[in-house]
C-alpha positions in Angstrom: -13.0 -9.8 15.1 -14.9 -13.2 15.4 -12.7 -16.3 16.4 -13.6 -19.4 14.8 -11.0 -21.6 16.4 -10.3 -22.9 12.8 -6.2 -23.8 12.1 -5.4 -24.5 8.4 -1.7 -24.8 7.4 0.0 -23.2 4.3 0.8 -25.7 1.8 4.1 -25.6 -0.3 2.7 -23.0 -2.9 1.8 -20.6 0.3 -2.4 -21.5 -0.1 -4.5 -22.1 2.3 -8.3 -23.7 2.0 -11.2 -21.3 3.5 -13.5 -23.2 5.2 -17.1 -23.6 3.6 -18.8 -22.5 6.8 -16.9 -19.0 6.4 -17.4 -18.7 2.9 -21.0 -19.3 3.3 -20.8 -16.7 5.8 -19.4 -14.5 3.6 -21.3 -14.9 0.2 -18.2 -16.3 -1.3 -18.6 -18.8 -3.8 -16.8 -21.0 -6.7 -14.7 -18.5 -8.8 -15.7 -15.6 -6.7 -12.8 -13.3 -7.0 -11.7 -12.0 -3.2 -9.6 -9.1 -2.0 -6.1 -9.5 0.0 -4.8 -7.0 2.1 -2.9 -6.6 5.3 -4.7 -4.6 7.9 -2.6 -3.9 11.9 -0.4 -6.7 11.2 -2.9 -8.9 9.8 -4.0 -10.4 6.0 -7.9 -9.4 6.0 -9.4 -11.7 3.0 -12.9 -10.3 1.7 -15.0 -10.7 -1.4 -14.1 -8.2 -4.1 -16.9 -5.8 -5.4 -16.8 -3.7 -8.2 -18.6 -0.7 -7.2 -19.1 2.8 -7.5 -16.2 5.0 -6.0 -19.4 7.4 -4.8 -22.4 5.7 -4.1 -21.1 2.2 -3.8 -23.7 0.9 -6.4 -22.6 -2.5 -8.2 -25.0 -2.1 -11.1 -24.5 -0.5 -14.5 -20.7 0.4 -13.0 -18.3 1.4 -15.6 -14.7 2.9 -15.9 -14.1 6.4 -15.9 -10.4 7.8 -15.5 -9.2 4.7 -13.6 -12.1 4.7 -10.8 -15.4 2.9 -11.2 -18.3 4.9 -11.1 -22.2 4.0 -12.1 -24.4 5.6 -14.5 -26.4 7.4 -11.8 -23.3 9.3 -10.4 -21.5 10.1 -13.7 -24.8 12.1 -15.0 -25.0 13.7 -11.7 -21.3 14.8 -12.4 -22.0 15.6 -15.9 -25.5 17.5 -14.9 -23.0 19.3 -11.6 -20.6 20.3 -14.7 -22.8 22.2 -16.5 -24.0 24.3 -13.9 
């Protein structure tokens, strides 16, 4: 993990400001939505993509039983299926 030496305090609702530097770094922008999670003790912060549980594709992604899953790799199921 990459130390920036960058301190921000919580303010009274618990939020903290992400420096633009690291959300440059990170491709995270106005409205972006990001990912929380607490990784070994620590809260990992990270862009959120909506992509395909197989293939990891974020294009033409669409629901399917709870998981997202693109086009491609739902008619390779379907195509598998039928076999």
């Amino acid at each position: 993990m990459k130390t920036t030496g960058v301190i921000r305090k919580l303010d009274e609702l618990g939020r903290i400001v992400i420096p633009i530097e690291q959300r440059r770094t990170l491709d995270i922008n106005l409205h972006d939505p990001v990912e929380i999670s607490i990784e070994d003790g620590k809260i990992v912060i990270k862009k959120y993509h909506t992509s395909c549980v197989f293939c990891g594709n974020v294009q033409n992604v669409m629901t399917f039983r709870d998981k997202l899953i693109c086009k491609k790799c739902l008619n390779e199921l379907i195509k598998n299926e039928s076999k």
